[in-house]
C-alpha positions as a Markdown table, in Angstrom:
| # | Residue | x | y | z |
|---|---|---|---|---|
| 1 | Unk | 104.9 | 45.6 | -115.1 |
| 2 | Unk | 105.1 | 46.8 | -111.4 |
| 3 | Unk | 102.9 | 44.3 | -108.3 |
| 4 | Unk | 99.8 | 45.9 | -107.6 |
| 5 | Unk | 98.9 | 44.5 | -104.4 |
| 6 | Unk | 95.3 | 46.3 | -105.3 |
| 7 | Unk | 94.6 | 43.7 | -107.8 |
| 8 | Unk | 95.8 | 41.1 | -106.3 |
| 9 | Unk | 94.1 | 41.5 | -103.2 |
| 10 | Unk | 90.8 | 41.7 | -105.3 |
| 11 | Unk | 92.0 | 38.6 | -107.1 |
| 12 | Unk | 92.9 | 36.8 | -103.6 |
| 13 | Unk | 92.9 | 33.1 | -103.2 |
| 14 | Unk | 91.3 | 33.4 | -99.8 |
| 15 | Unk | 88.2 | 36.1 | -100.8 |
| 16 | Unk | 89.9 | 39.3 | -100.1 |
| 17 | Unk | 89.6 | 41.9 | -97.3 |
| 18 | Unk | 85.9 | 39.6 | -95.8 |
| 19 | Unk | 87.6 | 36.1 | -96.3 |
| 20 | Unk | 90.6 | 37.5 | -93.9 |
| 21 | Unk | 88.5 | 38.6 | -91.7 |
| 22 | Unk | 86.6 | 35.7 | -91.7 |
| 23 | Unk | 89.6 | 33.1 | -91.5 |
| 24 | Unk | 91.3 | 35.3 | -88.8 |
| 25 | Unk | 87.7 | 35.8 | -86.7 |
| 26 | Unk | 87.4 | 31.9 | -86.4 |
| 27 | Unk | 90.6 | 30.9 | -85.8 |
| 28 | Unk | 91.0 | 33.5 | -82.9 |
| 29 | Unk | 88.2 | 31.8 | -81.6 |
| 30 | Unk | 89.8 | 28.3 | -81.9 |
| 31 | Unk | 92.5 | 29.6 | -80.0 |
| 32 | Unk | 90.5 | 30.8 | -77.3 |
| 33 | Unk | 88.2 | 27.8 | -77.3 |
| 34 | Unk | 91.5 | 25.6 | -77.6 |
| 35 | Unk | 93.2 | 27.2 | -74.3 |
| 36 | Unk | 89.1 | 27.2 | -72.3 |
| 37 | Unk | 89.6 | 23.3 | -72.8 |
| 38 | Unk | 93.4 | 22.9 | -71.4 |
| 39 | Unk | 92.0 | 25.1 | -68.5 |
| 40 | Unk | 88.7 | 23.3 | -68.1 |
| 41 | Unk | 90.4 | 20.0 | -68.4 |
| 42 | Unk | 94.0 | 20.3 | -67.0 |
| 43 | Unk | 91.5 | 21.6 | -63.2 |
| 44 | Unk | 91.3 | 17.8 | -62.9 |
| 45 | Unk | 94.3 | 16.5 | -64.2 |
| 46 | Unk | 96.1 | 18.9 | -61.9 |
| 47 | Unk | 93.9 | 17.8 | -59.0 |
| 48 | Unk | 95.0 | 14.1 | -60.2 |
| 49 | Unk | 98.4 | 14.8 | -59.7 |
| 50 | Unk | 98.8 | 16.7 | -56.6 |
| 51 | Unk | 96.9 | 13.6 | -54.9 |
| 52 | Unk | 99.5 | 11.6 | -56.2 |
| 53 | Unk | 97.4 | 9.8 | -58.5 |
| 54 | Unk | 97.9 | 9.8 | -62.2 |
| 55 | Unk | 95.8 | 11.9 | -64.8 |
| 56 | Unk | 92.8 | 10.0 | -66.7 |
| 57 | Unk | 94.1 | 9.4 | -70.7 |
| 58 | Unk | 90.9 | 11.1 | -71.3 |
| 59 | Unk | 91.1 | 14.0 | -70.2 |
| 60 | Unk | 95.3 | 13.7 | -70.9 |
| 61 | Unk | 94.0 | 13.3 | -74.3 |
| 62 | Unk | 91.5 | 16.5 | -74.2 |
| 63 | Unk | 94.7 | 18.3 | -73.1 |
| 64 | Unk | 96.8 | 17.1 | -75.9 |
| 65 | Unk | 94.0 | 18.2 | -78.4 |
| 66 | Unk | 93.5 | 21.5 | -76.9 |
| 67 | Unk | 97.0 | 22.6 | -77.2 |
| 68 | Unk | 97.8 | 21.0 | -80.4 |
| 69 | Unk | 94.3 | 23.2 | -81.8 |
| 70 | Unk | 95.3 | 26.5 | -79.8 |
| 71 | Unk | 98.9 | 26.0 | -81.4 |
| 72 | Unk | 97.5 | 25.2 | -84.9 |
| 73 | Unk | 95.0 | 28.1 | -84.8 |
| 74 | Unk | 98.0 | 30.5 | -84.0 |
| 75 | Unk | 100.2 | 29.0 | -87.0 |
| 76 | Unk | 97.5 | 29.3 | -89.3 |
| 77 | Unk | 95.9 | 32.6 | -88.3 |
| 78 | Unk | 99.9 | 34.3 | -89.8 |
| 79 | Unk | 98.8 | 35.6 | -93.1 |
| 80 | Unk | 101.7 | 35.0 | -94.8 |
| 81 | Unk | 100.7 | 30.9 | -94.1 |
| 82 | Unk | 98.0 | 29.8 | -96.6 |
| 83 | Unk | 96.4 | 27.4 | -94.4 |
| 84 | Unk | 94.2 | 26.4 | -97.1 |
| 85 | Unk | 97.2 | 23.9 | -98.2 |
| 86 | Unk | 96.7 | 22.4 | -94.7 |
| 87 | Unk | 92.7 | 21.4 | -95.1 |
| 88 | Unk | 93.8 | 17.9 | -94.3 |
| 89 | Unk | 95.0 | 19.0 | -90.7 |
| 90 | Unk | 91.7 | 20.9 | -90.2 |
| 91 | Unk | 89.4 | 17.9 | -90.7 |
| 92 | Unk | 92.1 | 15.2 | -88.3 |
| 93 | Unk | 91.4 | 18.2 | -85.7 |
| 94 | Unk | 87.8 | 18.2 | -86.4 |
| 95 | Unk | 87.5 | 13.9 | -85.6 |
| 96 | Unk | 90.2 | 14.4 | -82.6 |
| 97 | Unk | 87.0 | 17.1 | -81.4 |
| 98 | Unk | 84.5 | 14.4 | -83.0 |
| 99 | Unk | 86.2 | 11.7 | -80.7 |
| 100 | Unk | 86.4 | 14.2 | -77.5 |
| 101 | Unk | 83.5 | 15.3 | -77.9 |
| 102 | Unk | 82.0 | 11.8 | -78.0 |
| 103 | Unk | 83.5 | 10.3 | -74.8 |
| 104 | Unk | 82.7 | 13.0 | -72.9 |
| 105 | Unk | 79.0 | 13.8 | -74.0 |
| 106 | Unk | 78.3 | 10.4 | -73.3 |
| 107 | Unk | 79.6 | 11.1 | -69.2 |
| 108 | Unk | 78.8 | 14.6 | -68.4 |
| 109 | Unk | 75.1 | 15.3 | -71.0 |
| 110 | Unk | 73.0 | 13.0 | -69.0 |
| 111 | Unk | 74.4 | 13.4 | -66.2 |
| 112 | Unk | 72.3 | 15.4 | -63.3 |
| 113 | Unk | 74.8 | 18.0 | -61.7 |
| 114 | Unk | 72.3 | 18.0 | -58.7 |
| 115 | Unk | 74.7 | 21.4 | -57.3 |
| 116 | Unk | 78.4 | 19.0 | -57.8 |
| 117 | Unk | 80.7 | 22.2 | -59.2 |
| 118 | Unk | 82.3 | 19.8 | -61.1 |
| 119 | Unk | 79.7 | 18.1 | -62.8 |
| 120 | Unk | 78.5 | 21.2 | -63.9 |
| 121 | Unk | 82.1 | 22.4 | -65.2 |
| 122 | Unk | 82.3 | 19.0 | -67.2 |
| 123 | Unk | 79.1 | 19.5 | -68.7 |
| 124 | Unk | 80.1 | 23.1 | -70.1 |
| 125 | Unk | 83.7 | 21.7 | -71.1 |
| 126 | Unk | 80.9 | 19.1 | -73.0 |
| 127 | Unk | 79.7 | 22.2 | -75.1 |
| 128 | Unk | 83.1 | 23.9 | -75.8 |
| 129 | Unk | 83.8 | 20.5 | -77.1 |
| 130 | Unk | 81.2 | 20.5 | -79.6 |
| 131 | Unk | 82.3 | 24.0 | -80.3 |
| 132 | Unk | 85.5 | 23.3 | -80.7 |
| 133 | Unk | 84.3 | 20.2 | -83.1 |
| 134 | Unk | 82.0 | 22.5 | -85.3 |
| 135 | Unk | 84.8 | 25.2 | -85.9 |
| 136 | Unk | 87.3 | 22.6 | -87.3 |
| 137 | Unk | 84.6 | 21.2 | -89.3 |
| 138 | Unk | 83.9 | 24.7 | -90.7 |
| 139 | Unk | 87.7 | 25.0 | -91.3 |
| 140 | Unk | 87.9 | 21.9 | -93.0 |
| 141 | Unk | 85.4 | 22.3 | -95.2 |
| 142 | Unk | 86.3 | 26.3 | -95.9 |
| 143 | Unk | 90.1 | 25.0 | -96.8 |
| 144 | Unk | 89.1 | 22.2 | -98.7 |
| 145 | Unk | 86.8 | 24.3 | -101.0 |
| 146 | Unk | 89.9 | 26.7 | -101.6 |
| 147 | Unk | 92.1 | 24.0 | -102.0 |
| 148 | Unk | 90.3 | 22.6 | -104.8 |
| 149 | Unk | 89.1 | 25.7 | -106.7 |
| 150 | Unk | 92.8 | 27.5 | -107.0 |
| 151 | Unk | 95.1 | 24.2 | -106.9 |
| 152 | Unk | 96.5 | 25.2 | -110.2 |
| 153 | Unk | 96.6 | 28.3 | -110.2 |
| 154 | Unk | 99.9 | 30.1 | -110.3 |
| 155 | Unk | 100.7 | 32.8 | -107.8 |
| 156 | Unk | 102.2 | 36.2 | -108.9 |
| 157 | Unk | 105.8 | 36.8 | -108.6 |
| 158 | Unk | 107.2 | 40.2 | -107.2 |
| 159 | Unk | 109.1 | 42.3 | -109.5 |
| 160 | Unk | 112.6 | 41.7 | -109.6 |
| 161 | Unk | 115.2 | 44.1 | -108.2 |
| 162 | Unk | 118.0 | 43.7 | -110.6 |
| 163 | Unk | 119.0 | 47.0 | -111.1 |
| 164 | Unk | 120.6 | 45.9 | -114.2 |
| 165 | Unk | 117.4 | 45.7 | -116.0 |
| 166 | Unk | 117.2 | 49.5 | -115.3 |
């Protein structure tokens, strides 16, 4: 019996032709929200640095994050990767956003720019944060559900190519 990738597709793991889109829409997005926070934070961690002072661990930290997401999202937007297997990764990003998120809400929400650029900056980097936070969570959640509906079942082989068979 020949692969039809038709059927397959129909009979997909991740929902077919809208759950693709769907999984490849938002983690695009968590790689472009990933690389706005490395740029948004690493302004003042460069500024740190060519005064000869070291950078903050918290905004270090938002780097690390950043990357590590904008990395993750590119890994797991490959089709051939079933991220779904991963769900666990997707929620320790989501409380590494949680945690950012946290620390730097509680500076930069209250906080009255009064016309200081960088205030002002901080305060959006605040709300790519929670962003950033909310997609994982969505992620996490999404893979998880996957995860535990199809954990058993068995994926179709491809037809062998022993031309002895023939």
């Amino acid at each position: 019996m020949p692969f039809d990738v038709q059927q397959h597709a129909e009979k997909s793991v991740s929902g077919g032709i809208a759950g693709a889109s769907f999984r490849f829409f938002i983690r695009f997005m968590q790689f472009v929200m990933g690389l706005a926070v490395v740029g948004l934070y690493g302004t003042d961690v460069n500024k740190a640095r060519q005064s000869g002072v070291g950078g903050d661990p918290k905004w270090v930290y938002a780097l690390v994050i950043g990357t590590m997401s904008a990395f993750t999202s590119i890994i797991f937007s490959i089709p051939l990767v079933k991220s779904y297997l991963f769900f666990a990764w997707d929620a320790c990003l989501f409380l590494f956003w949680l945690v950012i998120f946290g620390m730097f809400g509680k500076m930069y929400i209250p906080e009255d720019a009064e016309g200081n650029a960088g205030i002002t900056r901080m305060k959006h980097a605040v709300w790519v944060d929670l962003a950033n936070m909310l997609m994982w969570l969505v992620t996490a959640i999404y893979g998880g559900f996957l995860f535990k509906r199809y954990r058993g079942m068995s994926i179709p082989k491809m037809p062998s190519s022993n031309k002895s068979e023939v």
